[in-house]
N, C-alpha and C positions, 0 to 999 in steps of 0.2 A: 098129849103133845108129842110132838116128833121131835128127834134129836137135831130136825135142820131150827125149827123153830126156836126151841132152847138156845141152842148156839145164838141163833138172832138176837133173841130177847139179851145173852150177856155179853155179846158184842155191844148191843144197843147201849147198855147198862156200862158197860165200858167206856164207852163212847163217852158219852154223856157226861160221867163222872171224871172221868181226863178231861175233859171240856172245860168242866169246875173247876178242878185243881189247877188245870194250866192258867184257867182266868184269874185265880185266886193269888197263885204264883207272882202273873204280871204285874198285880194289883199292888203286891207284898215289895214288889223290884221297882214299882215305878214310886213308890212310898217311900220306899230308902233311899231312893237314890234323889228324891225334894230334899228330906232331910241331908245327905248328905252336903248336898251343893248347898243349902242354908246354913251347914255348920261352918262350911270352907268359908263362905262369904261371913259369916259372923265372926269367926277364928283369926280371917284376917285382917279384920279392922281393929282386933286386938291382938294380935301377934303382930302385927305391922310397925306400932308404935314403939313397941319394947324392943322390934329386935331395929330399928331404928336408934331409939337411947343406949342399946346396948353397940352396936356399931362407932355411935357417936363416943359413946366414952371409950370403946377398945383404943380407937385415933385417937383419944387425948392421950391415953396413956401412954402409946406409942412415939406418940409427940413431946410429952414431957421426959421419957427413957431418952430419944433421941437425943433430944436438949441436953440431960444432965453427959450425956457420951461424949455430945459436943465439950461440953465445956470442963468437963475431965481430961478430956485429952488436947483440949487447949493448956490447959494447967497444968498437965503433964509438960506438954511438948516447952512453954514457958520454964519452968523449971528445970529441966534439963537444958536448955538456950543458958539460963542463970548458969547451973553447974557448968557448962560448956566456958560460958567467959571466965568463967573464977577460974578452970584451968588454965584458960588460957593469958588469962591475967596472970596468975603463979609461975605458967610458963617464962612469961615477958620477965616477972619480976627476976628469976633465978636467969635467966640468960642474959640481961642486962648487969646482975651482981658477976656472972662468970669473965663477961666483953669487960668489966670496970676492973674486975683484977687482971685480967689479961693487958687493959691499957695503961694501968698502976705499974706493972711488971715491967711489961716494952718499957714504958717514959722512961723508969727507972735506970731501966738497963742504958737508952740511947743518950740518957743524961750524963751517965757514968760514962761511957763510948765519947761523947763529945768533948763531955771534960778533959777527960785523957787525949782524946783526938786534938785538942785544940792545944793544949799544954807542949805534949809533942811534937809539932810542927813547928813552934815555936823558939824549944830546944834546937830540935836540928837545924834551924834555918840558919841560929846563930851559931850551931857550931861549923854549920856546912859555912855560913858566911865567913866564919872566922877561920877556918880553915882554908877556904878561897883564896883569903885576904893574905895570909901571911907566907902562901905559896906563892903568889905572884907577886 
């Protein structure tokens, strides 16, 4: 045999046997890849349901946090409203007892001022009268 034939023969030999393999190969790829797409579609007809129940209850949860937020901070805000009146009720009360002695005070005073004011006029009017009188 000559060395061109040799060559032929394991080129041929080459040939041939890459031929196999590559078919083999495609065979190996086109096989995994049914199985794959079969697993994805199987996977998500179960994965589908759960991550559905599991969505569905993350939003309840969310829903009931919200809710109690709500209504914590209704009942906050309600209480503090309360405290707010109660000061402002105590406020009223203690400014109204302050205006009541202030008005106790005044009356007093203008009662005392009257009395005297009225008494006095009276004085003078007869002495001024009587003085009047027994000048002329």
């Amino acid at each position: 045999m000559t060395n061109t034939q040799v060559i032929n023969e394991n080129f041929q030999s080459i040939k041939s046997e890459g031929g196999r393999r590559t078919q083999k190969i495609a065979d190996i790829l086109k096989a995994a890849f049914s199985e794959a797409v079969t697993e994805v579609k199987e996977g998500a007809t179960t994965v589908r349901p759960l991550a559905k129940d599991l969505a569905d209850h993350a939003a309840q949860v969310v829903k009931e946090r919200g809710q109690e937020a709500y209504v914590n901070a209704k009942q906050a805000a309600q209480e503090t409203a309360t405290d707010e009146q109660d000061i402002i009720e105590r406020f009223k009360l203690k400014l109204q007892a302050i205006v009541n002695a202030i008005k106790a005070t005044l009356f007093s005073r203008v009662e005392q001022t009257e009395a005297v004011t009225l008494i006095e006029p009276e004085t003078e009017d007869q002495s001024v009268v009587t003085v009047d009188s027994s000048a002329a």
